[in-house]
C-alpha positions in Angstrom: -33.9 -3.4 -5.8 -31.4 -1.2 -3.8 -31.7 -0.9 0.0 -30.8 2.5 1.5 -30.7 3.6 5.4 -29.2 6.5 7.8 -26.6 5.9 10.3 -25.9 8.6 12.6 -22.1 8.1 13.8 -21.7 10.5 17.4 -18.5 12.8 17.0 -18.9 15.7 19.9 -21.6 17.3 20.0 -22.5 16.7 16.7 -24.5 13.4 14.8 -22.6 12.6 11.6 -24.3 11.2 8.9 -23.9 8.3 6.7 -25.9 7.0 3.8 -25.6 3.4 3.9 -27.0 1.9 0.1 -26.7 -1.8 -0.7 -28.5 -4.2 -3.0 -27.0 -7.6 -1.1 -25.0 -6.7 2.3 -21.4 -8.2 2.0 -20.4 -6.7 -0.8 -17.2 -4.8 -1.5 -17.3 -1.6 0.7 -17.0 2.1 -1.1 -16.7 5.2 1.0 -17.9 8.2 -0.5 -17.2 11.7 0.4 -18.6 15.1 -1.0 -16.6 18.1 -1.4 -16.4 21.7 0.6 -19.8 23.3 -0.9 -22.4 20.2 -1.0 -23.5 17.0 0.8 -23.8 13.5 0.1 -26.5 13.9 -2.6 -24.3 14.4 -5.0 -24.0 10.8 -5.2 -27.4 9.6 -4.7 -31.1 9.9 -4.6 -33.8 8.6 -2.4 -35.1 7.1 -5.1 -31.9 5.5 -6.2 -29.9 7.4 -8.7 -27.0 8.4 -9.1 -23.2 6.4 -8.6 -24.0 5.3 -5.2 -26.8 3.6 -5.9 -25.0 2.5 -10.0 -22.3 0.9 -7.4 -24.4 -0.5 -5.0 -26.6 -2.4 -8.2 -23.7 -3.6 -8.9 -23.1 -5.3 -5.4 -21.2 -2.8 -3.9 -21.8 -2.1 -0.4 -21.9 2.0 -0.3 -21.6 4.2 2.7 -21.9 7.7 1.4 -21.1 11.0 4.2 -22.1 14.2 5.0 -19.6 16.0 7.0 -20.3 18.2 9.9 -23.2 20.5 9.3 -24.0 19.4 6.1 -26.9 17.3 4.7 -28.5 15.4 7.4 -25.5 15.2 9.9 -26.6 17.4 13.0 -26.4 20.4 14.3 -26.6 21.9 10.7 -23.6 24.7 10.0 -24.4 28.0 10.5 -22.5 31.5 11.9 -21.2 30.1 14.7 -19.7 26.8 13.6 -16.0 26.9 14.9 -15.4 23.3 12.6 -13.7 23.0 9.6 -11.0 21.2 7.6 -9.0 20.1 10.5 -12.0 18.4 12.0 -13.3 17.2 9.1 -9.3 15.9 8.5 -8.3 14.6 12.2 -11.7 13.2 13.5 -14.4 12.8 10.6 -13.3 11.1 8.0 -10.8 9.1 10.1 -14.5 8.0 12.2 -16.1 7.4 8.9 -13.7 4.8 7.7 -13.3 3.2 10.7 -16.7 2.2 11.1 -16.6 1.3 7.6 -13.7 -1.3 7.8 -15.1 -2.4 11.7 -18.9 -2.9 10.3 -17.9 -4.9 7.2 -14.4 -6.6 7.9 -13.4 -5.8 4.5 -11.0 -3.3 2.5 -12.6 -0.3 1.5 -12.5 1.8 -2.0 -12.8 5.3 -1.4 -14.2 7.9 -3.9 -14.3 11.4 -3.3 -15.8 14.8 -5.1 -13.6 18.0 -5.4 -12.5 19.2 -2.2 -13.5 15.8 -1.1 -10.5 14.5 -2.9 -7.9 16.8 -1.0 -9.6 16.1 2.4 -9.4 12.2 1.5 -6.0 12.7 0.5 -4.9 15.0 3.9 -6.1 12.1 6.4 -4.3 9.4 4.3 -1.1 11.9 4.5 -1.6 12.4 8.3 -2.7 9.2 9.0 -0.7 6.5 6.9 -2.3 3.6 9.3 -5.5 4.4 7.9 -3.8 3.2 4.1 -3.9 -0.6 5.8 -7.9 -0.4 5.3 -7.9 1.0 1.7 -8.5 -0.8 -1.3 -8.1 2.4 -3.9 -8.8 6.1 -3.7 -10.7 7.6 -7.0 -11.3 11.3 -7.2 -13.8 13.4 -9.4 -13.0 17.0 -10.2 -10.1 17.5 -7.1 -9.4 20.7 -7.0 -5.7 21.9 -6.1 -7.7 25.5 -4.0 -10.5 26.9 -3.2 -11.1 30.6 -3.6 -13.9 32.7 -2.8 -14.7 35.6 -5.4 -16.6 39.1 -3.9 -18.3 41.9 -6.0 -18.6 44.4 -4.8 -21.0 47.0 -5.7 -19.6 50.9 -6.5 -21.6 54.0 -5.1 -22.9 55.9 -7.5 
C-alpha cells in the first residue's frame, strides 16, 4: 500500500505545494512537475493512480508539485497574480528540488508534463549547479510554445 502526504514549502507570500507518495521511504527520489494549464493531478490520485503512485509501487520515492496558484499551493491564481514563468523558473522549481535532494540525500529523476518540460529545462539552463542533484530528466508531450487561440464573434 502507497503512502501519500502534503508538504507546503513557504516561497513569499505564497505556500507551495508538494505531493509527497511513497510505498517504503528511502527510495530513489522522482520530481514531478505539471505543465502551464493543470496541476499535480495529472500524475496521481488520492486513491493512488496514476504514474506517481505506478513509481512510487515500485519503490520510488515521489514528490509531485503544483506551482504557484495551482492545485493546492496557496493563494490560488487569479486576476491579479503578477507570477509567472520567471518565478516559476528562478525561485520554484529551483525550491522544489532543493528540498528534494536536502530531505532525501539522494540524486533525483525528474519527469515533467508539456510546458513542464520547458520550465524543467529553463532552470537547468539557468542554473547548471542544480545538474549536480539530477539523476535524469524525462518529458511527456513538451511542447516547443504555447499559444492562445480567440474567436471572436461577428455582429450581425
Amino acid at each position: 500500500m502507497i503512502n501519500q502526504e502534503s508538504l507546503f514549502l513557504p516561497q513569499g507570500e505564497h505556500q507551495l505545494h508538494l505531493r509527497h507518495i511513497w510505498k517504503k521511504k528511502g527510495g530513489i527520489p522522482v520530481f514531478m512537475l505539471h505543465g502551464v494549464i493543470e496541476n499535480g493531478l495529472i500524475f496521481y490520485t488520492k486513491k493512488g493512480k496514476g504514474l506517481a503512485c505506478y513509481l512510487a509501487e515500485q519503490g520510488f520515492d515521489v514528490y509531485v508539485a503544483d506551482l504557484r496558484g495551482r492545485g493546492e499551493s496557496t493563494p490560488r491564481i487569479d486576476a491579479s497574480a503578477e507570477h509567472g514563468q520567471f518565478e516559476a523558473i528562478t525561485q520554484d522549481i529551483p525550491l522544489f528540488i532543493d528540498y528534494i535532494s536536502q530531505t532525501t540525500k539522494q540524486k533525483i529523476h525528474l519527469v515533467a508534463h508539456s510546458w513542464g518540460g520547458v520550465l524543467l529545462a529553463s532552470t537547468l539552463a539557468r542554473f547548471p549547479a542544480v545538474m549536480e542533484n539530477i539523476r535524469s530528466k524525462t518529458c511527456f508531450g513538451t511542447k516547443r510554445m504555447v499559444t492562445v487561440k480567440r474567436n471572436f464573434l461577428k455582429s450581425i
